[in-house]
C-alpha positions in Angstrom: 35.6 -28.7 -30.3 39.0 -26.7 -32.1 38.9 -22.7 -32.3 41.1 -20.8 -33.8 41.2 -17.3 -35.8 41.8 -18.1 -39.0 41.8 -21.5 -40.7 43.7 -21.8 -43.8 42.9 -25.1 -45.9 46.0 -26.2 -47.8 50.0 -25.4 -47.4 50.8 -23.6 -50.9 52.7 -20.3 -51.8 49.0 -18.7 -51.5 47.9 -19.9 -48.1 51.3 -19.6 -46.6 51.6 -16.3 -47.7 48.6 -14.9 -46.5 49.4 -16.6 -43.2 52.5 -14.6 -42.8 50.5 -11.4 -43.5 47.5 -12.1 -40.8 49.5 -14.2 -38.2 50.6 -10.4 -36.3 46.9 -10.6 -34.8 45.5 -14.0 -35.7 46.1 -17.2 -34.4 46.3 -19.3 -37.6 45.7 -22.7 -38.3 46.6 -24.3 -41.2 45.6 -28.0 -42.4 47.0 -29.8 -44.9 46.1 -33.4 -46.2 49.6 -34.7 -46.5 53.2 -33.3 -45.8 53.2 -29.1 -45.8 55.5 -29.2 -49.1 53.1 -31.9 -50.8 51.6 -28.8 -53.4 51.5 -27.8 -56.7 54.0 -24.7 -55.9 56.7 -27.2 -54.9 55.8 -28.7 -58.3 56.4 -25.3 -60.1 59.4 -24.6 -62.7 59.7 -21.8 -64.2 58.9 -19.1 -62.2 56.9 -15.7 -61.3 55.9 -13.6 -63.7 56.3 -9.6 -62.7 58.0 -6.0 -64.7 60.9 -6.4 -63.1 63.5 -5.0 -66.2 63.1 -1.2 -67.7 63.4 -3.2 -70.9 59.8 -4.1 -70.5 56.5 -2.5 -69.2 53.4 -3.3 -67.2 51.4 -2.1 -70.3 53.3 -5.3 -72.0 52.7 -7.7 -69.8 49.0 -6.2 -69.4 48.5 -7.2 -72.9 49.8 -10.3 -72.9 47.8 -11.3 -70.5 44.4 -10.4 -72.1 45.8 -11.4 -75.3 46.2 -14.7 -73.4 42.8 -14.7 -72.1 41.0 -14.4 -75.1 38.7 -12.0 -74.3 37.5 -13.2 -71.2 39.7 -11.2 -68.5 38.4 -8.7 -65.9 41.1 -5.9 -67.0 40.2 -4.3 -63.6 42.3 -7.2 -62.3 44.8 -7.9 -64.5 45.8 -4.1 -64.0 45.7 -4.3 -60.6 47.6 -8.5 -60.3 50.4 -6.5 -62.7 50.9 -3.4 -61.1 51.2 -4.9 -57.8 53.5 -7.9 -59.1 57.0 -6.6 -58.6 56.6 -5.5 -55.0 55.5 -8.8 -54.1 58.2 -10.4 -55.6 60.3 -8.4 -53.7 59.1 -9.3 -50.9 59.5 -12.6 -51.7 63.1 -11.9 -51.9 63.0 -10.3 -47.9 61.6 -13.3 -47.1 64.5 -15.3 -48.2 63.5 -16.5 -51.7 67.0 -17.1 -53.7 66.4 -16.2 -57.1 69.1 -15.8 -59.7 70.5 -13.2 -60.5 71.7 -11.9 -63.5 75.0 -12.2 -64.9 76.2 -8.6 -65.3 74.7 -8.1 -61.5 71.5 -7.6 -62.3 68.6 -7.9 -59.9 66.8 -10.9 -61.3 68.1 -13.5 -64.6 64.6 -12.9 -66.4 63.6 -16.1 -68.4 61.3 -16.2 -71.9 58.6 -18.1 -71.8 55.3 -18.6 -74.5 52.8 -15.7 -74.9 55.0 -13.4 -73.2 56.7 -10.2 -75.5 59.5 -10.0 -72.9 62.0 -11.3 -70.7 60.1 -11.1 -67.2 60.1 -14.6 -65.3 62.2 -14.2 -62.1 63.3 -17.9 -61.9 65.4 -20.4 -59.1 66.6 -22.2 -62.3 64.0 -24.7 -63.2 63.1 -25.0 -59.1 61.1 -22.3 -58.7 58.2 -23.2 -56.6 60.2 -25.7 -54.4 62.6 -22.1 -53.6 59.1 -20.4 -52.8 57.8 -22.9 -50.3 61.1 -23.7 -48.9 61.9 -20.2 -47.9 57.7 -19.5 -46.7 58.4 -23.1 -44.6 60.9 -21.4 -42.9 59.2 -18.0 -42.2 56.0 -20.0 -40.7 58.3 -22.2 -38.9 59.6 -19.2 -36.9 55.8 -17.6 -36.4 54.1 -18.1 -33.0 50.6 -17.9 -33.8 50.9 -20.4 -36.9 49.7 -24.1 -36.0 50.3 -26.2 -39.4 48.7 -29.6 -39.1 49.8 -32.0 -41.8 47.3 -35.5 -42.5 44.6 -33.2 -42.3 41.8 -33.5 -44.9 39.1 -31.0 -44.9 35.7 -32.6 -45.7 33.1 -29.9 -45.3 32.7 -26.4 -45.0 30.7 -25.4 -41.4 27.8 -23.5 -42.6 25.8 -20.9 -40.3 22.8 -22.2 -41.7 23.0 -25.9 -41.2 24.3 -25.4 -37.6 21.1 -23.7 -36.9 19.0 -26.6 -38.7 18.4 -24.5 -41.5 18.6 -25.2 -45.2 21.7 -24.2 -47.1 21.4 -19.8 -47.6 23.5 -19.3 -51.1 25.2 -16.3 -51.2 25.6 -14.4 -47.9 25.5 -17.3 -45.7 28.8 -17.7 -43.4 30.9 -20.1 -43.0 32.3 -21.4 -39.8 34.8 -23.2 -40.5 35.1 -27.1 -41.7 34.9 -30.9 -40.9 38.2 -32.0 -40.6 39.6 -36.1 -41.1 42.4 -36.8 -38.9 44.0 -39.3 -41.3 46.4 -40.4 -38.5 43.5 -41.2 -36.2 41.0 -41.7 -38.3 38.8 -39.0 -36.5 36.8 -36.4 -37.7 37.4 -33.2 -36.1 35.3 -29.8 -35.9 37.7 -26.9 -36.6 35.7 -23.8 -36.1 37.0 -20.5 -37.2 36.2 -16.9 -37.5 37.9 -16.9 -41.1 38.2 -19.4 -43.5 40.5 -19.8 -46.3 40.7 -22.3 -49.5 44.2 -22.8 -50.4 43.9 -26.5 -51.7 45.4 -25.7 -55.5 43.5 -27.4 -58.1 42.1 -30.8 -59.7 44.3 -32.1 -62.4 43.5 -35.7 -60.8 40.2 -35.7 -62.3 42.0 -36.8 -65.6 44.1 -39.4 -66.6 47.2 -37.6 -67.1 48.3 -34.7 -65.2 51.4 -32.6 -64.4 49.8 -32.2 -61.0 50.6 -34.0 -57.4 48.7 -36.6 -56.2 46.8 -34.0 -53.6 45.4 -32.3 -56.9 41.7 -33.5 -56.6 39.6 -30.2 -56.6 38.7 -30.4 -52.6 38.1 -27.0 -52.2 36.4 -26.4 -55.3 34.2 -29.1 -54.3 33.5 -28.1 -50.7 32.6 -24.5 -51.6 30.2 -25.7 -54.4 28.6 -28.2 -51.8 28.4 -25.5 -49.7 26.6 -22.6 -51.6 29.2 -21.2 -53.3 29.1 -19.8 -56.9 32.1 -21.1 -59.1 33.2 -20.4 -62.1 35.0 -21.1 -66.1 35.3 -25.0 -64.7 35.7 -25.6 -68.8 38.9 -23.5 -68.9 41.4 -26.7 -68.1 44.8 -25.9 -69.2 46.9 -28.9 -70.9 50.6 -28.1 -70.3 52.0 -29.1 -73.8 55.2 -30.6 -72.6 54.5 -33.6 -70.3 57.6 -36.0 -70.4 56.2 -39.1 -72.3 57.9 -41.8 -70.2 56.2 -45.2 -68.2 57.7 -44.8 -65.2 58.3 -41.3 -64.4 55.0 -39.5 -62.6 53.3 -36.2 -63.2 57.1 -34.7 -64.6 56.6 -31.4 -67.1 59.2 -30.1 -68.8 59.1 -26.2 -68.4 57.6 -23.9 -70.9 60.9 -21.8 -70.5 62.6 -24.5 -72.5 60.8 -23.6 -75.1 61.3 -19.7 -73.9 65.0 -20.8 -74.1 65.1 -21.9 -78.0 63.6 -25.6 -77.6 61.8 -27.1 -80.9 58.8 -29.0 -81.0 59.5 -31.5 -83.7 58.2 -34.7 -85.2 59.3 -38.1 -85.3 61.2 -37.2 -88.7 63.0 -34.6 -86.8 60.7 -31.8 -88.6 59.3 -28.7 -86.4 55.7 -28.4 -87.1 54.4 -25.7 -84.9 54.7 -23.3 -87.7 51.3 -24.9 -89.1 49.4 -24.4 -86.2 50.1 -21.1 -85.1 52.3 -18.0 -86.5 54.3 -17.6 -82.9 55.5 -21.1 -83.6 56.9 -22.7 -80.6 56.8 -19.4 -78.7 52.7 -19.6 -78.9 50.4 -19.7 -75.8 49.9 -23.0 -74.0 46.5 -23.2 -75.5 47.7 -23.4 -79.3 51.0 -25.5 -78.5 48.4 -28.2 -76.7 46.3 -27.8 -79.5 48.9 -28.0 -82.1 50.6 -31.1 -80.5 47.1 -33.2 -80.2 46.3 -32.6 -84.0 50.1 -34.0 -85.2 49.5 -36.8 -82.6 46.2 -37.7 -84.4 47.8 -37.2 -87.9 50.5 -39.5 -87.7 49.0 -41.8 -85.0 52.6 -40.5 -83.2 52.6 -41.6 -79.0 54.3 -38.4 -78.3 56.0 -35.7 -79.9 59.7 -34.4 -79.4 61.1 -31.0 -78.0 64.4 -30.0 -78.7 67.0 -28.4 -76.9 70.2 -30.3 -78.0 71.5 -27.5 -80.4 71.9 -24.8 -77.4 75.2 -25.3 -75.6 75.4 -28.5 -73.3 76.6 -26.3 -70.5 73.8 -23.6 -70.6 71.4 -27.0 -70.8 72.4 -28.1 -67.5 73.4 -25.1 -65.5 69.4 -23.3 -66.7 67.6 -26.6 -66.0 69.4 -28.7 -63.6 66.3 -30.8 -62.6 64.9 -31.5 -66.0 68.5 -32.2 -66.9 69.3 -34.6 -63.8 65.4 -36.1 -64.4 65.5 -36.8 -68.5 68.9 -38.2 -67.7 67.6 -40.9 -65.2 65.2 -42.0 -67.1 67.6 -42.5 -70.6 67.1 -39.2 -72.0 70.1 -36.8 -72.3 68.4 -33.5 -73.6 72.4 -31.7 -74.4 72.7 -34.9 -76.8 68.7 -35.9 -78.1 65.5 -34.4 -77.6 63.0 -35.1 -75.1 59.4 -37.1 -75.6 56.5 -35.1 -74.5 53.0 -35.2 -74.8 50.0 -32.8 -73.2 48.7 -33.2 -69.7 46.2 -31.9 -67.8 48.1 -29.2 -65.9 45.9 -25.6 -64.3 42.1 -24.6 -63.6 41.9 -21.2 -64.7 38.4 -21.6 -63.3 37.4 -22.0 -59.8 35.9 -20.8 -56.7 34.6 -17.0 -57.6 35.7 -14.2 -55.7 36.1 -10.5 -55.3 39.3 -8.6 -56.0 40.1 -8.9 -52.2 39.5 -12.9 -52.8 36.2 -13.0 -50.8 33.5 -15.8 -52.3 29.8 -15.5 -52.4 29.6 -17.0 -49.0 30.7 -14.3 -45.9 34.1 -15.1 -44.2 35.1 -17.5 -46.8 37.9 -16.6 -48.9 39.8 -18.3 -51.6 43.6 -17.9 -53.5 45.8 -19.3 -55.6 44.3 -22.4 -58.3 41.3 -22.3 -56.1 39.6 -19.2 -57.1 38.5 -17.7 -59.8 40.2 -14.0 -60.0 39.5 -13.1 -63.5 43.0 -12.8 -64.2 43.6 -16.0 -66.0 40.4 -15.4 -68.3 40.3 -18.6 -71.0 43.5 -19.5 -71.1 46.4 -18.7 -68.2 49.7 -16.9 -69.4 52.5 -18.5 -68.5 54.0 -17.9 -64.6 51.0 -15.6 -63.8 50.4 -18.4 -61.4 52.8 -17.6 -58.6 52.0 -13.9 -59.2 48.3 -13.9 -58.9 48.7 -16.2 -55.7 51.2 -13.8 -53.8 48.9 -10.4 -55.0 46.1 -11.5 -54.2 47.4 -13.4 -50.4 48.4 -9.9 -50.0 45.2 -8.3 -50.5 43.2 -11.0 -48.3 45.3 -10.1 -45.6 44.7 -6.3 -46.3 40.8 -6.9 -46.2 41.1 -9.2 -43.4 42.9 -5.8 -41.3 40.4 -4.0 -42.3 37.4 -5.7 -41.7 38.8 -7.9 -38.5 37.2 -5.7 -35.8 33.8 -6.2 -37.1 34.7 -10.0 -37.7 35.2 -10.7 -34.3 32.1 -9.1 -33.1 29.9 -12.0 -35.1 27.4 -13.9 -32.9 29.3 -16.9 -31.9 27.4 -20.2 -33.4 27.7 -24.0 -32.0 28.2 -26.7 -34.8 27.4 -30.2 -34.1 30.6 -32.8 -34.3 30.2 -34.8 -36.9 28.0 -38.3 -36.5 28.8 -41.6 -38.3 25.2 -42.9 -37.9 25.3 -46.0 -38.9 28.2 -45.9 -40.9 30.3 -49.1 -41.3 34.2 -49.4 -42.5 34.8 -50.3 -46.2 36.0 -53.6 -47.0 36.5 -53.7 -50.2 38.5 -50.4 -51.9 37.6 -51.9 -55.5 34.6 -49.9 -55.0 36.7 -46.7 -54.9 39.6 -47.7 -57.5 37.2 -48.5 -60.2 35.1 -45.5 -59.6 38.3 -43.3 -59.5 39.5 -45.1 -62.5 36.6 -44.6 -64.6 35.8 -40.8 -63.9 39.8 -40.3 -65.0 39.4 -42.2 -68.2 35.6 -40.8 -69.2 37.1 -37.1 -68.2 40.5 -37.9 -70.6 38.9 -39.2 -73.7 35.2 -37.0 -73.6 36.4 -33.5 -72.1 40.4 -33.1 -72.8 41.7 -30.9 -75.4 39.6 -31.0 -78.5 35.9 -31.2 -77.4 32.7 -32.4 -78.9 28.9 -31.6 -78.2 28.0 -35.4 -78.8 30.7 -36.9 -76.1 29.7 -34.4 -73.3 26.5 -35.8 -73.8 27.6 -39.3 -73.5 30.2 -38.3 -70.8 27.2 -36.8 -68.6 24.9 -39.1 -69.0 28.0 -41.7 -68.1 28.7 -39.6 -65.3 25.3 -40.0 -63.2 25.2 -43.9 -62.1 29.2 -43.2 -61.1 28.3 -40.0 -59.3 24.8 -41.9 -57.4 26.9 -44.4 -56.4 29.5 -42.2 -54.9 27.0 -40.8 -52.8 25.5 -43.6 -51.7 29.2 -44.8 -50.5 30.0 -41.6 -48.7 26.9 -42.4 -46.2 27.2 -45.9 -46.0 31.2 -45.9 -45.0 33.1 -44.5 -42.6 35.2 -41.8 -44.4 38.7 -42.8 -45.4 40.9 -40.2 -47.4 39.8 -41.9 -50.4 36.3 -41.8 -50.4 36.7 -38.1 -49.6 39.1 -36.9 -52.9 36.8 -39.4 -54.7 33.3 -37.6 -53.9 35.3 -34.7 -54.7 36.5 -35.7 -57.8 33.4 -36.6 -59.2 31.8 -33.4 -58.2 34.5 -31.6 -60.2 33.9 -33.7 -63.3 30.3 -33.2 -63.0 30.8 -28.9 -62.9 33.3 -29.6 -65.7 31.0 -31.3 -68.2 28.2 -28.8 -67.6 30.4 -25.3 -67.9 31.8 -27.1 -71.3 28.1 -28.3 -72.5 26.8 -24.3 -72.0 29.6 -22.9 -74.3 28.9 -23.4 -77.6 31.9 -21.1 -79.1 35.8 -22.3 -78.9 37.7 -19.6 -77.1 41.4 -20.0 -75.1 41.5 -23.5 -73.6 37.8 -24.3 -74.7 38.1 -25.8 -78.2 34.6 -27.2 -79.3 34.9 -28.6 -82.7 30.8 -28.1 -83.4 31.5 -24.7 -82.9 34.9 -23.5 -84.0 34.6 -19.9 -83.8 34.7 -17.3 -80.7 31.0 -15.7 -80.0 31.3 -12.3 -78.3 28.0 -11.9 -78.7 27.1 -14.7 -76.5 29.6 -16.0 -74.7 32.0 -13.0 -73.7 30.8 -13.7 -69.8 32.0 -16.1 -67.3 29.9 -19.5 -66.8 28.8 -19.2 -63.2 27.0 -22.4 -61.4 25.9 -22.5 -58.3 24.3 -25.5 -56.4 20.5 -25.7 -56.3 19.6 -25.1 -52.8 18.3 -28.6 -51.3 19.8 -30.8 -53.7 22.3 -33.8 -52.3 25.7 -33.1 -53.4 
């Protein structure tokens, strides 16, 4: 048996954060599946949104942000993730975060990007996220009571009730901690833990193309729904606009500040065509732009469209985006010179595990930040860089209700979980039976619930989904786990909460475009779409 204080489930700006704030009187573990950098923060371009300039105003970037949303933001939150945003990214900065500064000495260089009415994205050039984790590395490096494991891939939440050889409680019941693969070893360990926290970022591997790492598969999502938990707006998929449409390069976007920085989405003619999608033009939320792009790539039968940056000063190109530069470059494309082929991706979940404004779930000593949760800030459709910012505020206010409420914490009745048994579990032979399952889950989620969405194909695609998803089950007690197995029962979980929050909202609103029903209900659908699992069924 492992104890520790706190157990932290993934390595990102969010979990790492909040691990600085609690590690003073916790001892912290944190597990992560692969390397600690392997996250969608190191992945992260163009930066952290925050009022950071007396040329703009938290009422602004308020708006924007519901604007963004569509109607479906908690404003509570949004008030609070704004007001709040600046000091955090100072802090950031005290804990040794380089961003640039401006060029007549100014604080912060603050980029443009879509949706937003002013300049307020503190950037590291176009490596922002890699800066973030690189300095947080650093801080937890030189912390005492912070264990990080790396191979580590959390299976199952510990549940109170099951330990006891009950049935699964719902809301209220606590969690204990989680099954843990040893990937090294091959071992399943039992990490117990006073306080658990999902950090694992979010599930762009459930379709075909993604912006996202190859860690991206929903696992804690997937655990917490397993386990009891309610989550929540699983339709709300964001599709960056601006994937770079090459064979061989993986998973590379090309930053929405390009666009913030004069880039053109154009046609294969060389024409811009935003202008008929959406008055903001280039400028508009990611929603439209993915939106806009999809309908000219079905119009002209087009592979890809084109964003162009070439007329803006070759220096300016490469000194504001070194690593897009550098990338484009090795793969043929030199964007001072030619612009660059992109198509949409699968890129943010601006739905997720649902918590409190102190990130708490429905299940006690569970919490959840960053792509994770569900906040209510993102609403239908994220704003651009609110990412970063809603990961750092609300890391900060975990730790504050984890102060708080720590006392009473530790004076919980102490519970023994069983280890884990393999039964009569036998090793896999044959990975086919993964690959294709993985394979087809990716494709059926691409072409039946991507962009532009249709009643009739998330029928199909669910009643597709249920042999795949049967026989995913049936592997995960038959084998002996391998990581594979895991992100795959995982990813079909994900794609089965996805289909059904699409098939209950029958209006098109932010990142939820239903073609049988093109208009936004307020009436009927100005709410979040909450599921929870039915107590007793096999997940």
């Amino acid at each position: 048996m492992y104890s520790t204080d706190v157990l932290i489930i993934g390595s990102g700006v969010a979990g790492l954060s909040f691990a600085l704030k609690v590690a003073d009187r916790c001892r912290v573990t944190m597990v992560t599946k692969k390397a600690k950098a392997d996250t969608a923060t190191n992945l992260a371009q163009g930066g952290i949104a925050a009022v950071l300039s007396s040329e703009d105003s938290p009422e602004d970037h308020i708006r924007d942000t519901l604007r963004s949303g569509d109607g479906l933001c908690n404003e509570e939150i949004v008030r609070l993730v704004v007001n709040d945003g600046p000091a955090r990214v100072r802090e950031l900065v005290e804990l040794g975060v380089r961003f640039k500064r401006g060029k007549g000495g100014e604080e912060f260089d603050l980029g443009m990007e879509g949706g937003h009415s002013a300049r307020r994205v503190a950037h590291s050039f176009d490596l922002t996220g890699r800066e973030i984790e690189r300095a947080l590395l650093e801080r937890v490096a030189e912390t005492p009571n912070i264990e990080v494991l790396e191979d580590h891939l959390a299976i199952d939440l510990l549940m109170e009730s099951k330990a006891r050889g009950l049935p699964l409680q719902g809301d209220g019941d606590r969690c204990l901690g989680a099954y843990v693969l040893n990937r090294k070893s091959g071992e399943v360990e039992t990490r117990q833990a006073r306080v658990t926290v999902l950090c694992t970022g979010g599930c762009g591997k459930v379709y075909l193309y993604t912006t996202n790492p190859d860690i991206a598969t929903g696992d804690g999502m997937a655990m917490a729904y397993r386990a009891g938990a309610r989550v929540a707006n699983l339709e709300f998929v964001q599709f960056h606009p601006t994937c770079f449409y090459n064979p061989i390069a993986k998973n590379f976007l090309i930053s929405e500040a390009v666009r913030g920085e004069g880039g053109v989405l154009i046609d294969g003619q060389g024409q811009p065509f935003m202008h008929r999608y959406d008055s903001r033009g280039d400028l508009a939320t990611r929603d439209a732009v993915a939106r806009g792009i999809d309908a000219e790539m079905k119009k002209t039968g087009a592979d890809c469209v084109y964003l162009d940056i070439s007329h803006r000063p070759a220096e300016f190109i490469r000194q504001r985006f070194p690593t897009i530069y550098g990338t484009c470059r090795r793969y043929g494309v030199d964007i001072t010179r030619e612009p660059i082929p992109v198509v949409p991706a699968a890129h943010y979940m601006c739905g997720g595990v649902q918590v409190d404004k102190w990130g708490c779930t429905s299940l006690r000593n569970l919490l959840s930040l960053g792509e994770t949760a569900c906040t209510g800030l993102h609403g239908a459709n994220r704003l651009a860089s609110n990412s970063l910012l809603e990961a750092v505020v609300f890391a900060h206010r975990a730790a504050d209700w984890l102060h708080r409420n720590w006392l009473a914490i530790t004076r919980e009745a102490e519970v023994e979980v069983p280890a884990w048994r393999t039964g009569r579990a036998r090793s896999i032979e044959e990975n086919v039976l993964i690959s294709h399952n993985w394979d087809q889950i990716r494709r059926l989620m691409w072409n039946y619930v991507g962009i532009v969405r249709r009643e009739k194909r998330l029928h199909l695609v669910k009643r597709r989904l249920e042999p795949i998803i049967t026989e995913i089950r049936e592997h995960f007690y038959d084998y002996l786990l391998t990581p594979d197995l895991v992100e795959l029962r995982n990813i079909a979980i994900i794609a089965e909460l996805i289909v059904r929050c699409a098939r209950s909202r029958k209006e098109s609103r932010g990142l939820h475009y239903m073609v049988d029903y093109p208009q936004r209900d307020d009436v009927h659908f100005r709410r979040d779409t909450v599921v929870q699992r039915r107590l007793g069924k096999e997940s």
